[in-house]
DSSP file (Angstrom, degrees, kcal/mol; ACC not computed):
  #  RESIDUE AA STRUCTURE BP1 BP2  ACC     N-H-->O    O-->H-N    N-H-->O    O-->H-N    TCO  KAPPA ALPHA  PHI   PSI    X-CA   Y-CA   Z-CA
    1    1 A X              0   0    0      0, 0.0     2,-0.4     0, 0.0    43,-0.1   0.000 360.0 360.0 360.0 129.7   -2.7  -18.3  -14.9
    2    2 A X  E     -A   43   0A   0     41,-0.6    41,-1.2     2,-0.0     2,-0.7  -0.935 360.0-160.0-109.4 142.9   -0.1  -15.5  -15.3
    3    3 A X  E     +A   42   0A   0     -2,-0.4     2,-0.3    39,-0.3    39,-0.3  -0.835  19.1 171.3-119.1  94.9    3.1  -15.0  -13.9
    4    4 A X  E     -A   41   0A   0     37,-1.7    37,-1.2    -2,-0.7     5,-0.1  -0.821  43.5-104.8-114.9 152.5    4.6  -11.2  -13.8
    5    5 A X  E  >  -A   40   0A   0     -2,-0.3     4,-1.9    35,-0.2     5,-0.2  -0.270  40.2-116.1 -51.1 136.4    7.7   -9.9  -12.2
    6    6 A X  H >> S+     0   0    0     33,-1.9     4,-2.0     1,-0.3     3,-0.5   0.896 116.9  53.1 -63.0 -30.5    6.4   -7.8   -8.7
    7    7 A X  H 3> S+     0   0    0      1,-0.2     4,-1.6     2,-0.2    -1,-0.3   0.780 106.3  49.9 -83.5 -19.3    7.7   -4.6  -10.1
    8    8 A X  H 34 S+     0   0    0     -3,-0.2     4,-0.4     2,-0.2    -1,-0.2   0.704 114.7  44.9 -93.9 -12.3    5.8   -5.3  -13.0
    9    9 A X  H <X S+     0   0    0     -4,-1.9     4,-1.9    -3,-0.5     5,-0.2   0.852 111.5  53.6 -66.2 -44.6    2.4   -6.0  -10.9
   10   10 A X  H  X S+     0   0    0     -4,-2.0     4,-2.0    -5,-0.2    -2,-0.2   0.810 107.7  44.6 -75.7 -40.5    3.0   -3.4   -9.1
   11   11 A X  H  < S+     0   0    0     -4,-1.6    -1,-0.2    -5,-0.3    -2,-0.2   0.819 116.3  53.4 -55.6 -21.2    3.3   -1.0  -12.2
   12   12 A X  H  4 S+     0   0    0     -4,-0.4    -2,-0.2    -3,-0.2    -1,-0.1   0.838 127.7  16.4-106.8 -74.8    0.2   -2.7  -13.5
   13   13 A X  H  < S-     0   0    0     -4,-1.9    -3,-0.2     2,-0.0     4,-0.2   0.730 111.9-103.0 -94.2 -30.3   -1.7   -2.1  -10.5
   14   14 A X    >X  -     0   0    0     -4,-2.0     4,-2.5    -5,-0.2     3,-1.8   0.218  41.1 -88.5 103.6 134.7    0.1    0.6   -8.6
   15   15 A X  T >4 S+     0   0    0      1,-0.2     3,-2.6     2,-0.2     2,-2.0   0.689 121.6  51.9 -94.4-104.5    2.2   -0.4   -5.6
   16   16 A X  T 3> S+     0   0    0      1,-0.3     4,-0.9     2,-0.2    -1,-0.2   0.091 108.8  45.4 -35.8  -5.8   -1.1    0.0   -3.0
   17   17 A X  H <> S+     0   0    0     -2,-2.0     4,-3.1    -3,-1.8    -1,-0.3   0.702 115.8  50.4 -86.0 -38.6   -3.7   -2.1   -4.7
   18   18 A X  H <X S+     0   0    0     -3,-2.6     4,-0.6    -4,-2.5    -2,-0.2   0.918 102.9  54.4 -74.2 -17.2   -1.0   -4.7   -5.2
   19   19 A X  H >4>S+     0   0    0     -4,-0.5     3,-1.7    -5,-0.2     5,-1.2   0.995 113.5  48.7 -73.9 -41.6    0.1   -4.8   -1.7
   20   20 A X  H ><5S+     0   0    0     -4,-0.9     3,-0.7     1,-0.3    -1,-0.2   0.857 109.2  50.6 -57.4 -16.1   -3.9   -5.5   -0.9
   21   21 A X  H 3<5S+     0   0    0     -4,-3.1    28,-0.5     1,-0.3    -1,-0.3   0.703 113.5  42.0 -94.5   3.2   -4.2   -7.9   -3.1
   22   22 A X  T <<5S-     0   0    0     -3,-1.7    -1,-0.3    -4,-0.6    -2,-0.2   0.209 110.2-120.5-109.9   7.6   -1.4   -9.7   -2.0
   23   23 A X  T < 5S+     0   0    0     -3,-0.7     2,-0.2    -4,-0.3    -3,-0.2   0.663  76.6 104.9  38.3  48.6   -2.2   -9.1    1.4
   24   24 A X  S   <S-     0   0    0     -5,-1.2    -1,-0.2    -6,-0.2     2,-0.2  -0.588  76.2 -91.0-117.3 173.2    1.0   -7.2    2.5
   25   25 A X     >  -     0   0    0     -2,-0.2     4,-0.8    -3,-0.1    -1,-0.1  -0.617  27.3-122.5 -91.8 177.0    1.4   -3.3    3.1
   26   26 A X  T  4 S+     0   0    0     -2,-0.2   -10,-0.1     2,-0.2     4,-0.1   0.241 118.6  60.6-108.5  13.8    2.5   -1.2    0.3
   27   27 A X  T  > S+     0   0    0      2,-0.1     4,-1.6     3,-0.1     5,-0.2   0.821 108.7  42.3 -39.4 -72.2    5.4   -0.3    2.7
   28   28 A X  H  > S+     0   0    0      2,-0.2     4,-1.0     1,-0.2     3,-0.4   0.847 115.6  50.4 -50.6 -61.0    6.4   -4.1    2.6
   29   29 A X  H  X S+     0   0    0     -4,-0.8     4,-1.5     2,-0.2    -1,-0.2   0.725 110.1  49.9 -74.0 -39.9    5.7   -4.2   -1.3
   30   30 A X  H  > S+     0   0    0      1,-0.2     4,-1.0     2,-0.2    -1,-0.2   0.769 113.6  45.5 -84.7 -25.1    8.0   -0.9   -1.9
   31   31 A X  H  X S+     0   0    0     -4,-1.6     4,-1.7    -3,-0.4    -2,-0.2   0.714 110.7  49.2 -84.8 -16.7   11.0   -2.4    0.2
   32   32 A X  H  <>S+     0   0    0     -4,-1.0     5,-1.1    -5,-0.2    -2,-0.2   0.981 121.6  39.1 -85.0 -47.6   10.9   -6.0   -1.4
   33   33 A X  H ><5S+     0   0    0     -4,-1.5     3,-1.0     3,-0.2    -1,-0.2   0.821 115.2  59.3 -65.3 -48.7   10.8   -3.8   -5.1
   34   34 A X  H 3<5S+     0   0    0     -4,-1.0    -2,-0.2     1,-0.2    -1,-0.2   0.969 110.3  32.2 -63.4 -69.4   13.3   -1.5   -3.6
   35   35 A X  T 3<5S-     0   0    0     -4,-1.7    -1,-0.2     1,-0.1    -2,-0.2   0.299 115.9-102.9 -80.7  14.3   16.3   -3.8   -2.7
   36   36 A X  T < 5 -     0   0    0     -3,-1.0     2,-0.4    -4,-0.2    -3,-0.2   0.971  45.7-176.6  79.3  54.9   15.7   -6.3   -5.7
   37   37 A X      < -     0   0    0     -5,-1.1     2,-0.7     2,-0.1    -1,-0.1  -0.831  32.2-131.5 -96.6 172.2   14.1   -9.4   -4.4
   38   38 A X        +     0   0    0     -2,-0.4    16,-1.9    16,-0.2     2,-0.4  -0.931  54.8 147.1-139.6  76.6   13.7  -12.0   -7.1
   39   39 A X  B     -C   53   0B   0     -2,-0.7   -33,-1.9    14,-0.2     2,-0.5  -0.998  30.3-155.4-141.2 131.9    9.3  -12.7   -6.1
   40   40 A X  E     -A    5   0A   0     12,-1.8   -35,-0.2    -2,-0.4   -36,-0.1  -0.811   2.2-143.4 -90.2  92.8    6.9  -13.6   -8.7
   41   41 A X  E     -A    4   0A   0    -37,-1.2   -37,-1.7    -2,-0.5     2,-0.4  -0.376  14.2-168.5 -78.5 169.1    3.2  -13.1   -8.7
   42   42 A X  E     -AB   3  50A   0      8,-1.3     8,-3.8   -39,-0.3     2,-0.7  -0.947  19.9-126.2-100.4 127.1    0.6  -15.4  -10.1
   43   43 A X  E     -AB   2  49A   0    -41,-1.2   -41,-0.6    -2,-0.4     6,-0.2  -0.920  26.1-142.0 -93.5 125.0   -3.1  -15.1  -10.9
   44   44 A X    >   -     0   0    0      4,-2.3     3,-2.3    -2,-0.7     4,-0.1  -0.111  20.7-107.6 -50.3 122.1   -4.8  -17.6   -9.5
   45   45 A X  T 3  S+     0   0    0      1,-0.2     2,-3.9     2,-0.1    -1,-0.0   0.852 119.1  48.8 -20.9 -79.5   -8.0  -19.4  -11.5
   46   46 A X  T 3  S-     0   0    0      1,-0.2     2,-0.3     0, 0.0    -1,-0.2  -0.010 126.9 -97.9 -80.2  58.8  -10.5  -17.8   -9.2
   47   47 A X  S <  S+     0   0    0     -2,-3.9    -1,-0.2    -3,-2.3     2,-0.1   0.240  87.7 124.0  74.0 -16.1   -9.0  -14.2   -9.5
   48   48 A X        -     0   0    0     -2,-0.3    -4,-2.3    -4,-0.1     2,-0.3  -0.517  52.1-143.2-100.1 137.3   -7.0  -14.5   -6.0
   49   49 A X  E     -B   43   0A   0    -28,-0.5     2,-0.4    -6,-0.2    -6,-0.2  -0.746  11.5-164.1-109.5 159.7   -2.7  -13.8   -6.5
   50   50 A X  E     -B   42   0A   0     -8,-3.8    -8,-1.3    -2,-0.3     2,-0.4  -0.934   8.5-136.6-143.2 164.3   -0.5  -15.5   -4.8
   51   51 A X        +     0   0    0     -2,-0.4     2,-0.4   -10,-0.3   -10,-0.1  -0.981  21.6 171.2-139.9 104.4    3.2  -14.5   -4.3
   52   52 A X        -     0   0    0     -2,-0.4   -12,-1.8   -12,-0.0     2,-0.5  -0.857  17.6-144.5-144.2 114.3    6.2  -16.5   -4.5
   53   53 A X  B     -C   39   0B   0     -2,-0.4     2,-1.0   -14,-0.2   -14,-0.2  -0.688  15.6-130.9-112.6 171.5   10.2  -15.5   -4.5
   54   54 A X        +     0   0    0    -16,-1.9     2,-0.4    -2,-0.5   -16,-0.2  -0.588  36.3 171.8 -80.4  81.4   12.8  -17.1   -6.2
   55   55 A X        -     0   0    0     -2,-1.0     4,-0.1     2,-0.0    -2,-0.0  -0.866  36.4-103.4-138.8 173.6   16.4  -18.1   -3.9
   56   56 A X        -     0   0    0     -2,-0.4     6,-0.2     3,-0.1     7,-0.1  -0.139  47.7 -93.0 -79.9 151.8   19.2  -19.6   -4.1
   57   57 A X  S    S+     0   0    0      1,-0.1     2,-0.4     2,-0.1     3,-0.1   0.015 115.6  24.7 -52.1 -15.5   19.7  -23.3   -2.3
   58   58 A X  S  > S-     0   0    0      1,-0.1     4,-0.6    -2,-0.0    -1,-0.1  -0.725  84.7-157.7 -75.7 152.2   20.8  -23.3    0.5
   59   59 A X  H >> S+     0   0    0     -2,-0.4     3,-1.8     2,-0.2     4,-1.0   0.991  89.2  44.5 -99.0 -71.1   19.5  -19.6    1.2
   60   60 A X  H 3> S+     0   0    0      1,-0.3     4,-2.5     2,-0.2    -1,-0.2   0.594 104.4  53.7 -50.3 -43.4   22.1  -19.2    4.0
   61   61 A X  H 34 S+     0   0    0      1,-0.2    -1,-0.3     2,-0.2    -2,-0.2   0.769 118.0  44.1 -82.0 -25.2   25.5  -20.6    2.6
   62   62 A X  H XX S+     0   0    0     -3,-1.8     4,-1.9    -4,-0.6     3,-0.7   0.860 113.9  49.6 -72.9 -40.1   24.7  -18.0   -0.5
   63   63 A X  H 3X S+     0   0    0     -4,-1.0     4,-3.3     1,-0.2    -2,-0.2   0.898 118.1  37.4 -89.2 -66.4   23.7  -15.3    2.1
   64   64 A X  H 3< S+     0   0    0     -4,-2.5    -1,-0.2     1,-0.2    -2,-0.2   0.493 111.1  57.0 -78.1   9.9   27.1  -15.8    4.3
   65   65 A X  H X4 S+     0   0    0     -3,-0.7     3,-1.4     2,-0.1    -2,-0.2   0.723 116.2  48.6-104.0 -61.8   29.6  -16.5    0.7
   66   66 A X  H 3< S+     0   0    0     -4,-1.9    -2,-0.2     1,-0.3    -3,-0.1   0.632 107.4  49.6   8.8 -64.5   27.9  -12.4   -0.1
   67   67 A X  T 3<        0   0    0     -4,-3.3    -1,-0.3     1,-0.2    -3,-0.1   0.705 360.0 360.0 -93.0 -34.4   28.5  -10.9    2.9
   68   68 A X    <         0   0    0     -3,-1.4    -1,-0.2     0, 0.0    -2,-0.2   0.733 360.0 360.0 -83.4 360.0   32.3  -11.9    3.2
């Protein structure tokens, strides 16, 4: 199992194979890359990637300290 940064999957693979194999569009894949989200993919033992991001605790109280 590997664990690469999405902009670095997506360089890897090229932003429309990785959005199928992650089962997003490559719309979806180019905005998440675009505005800096913090998502990590994994390959799975049997060849299947899975997709996971990385935020802060409570997500909300971080969200609403941000914004003010």
């Amino acid at each position: 199992m590997s664990r690469v940064h999405i902009k670095q999957f997506a360089a890897q693979r090229g932003q429309s194979e990785a959005a199928a194999l992650l089962g997003m569009t490559q719309g979806a894949l180019s905005k998440a890359i675009r505005v800096g989200r913090d998502v990590y993919v994994t390959e799975n033992a049997d060849g299947t990637f899975s997709a996971e991001e990385v935020r802060p605790f409570p997500c909300q109280a971080a969200l609403k300290k941000s914004a003010a």
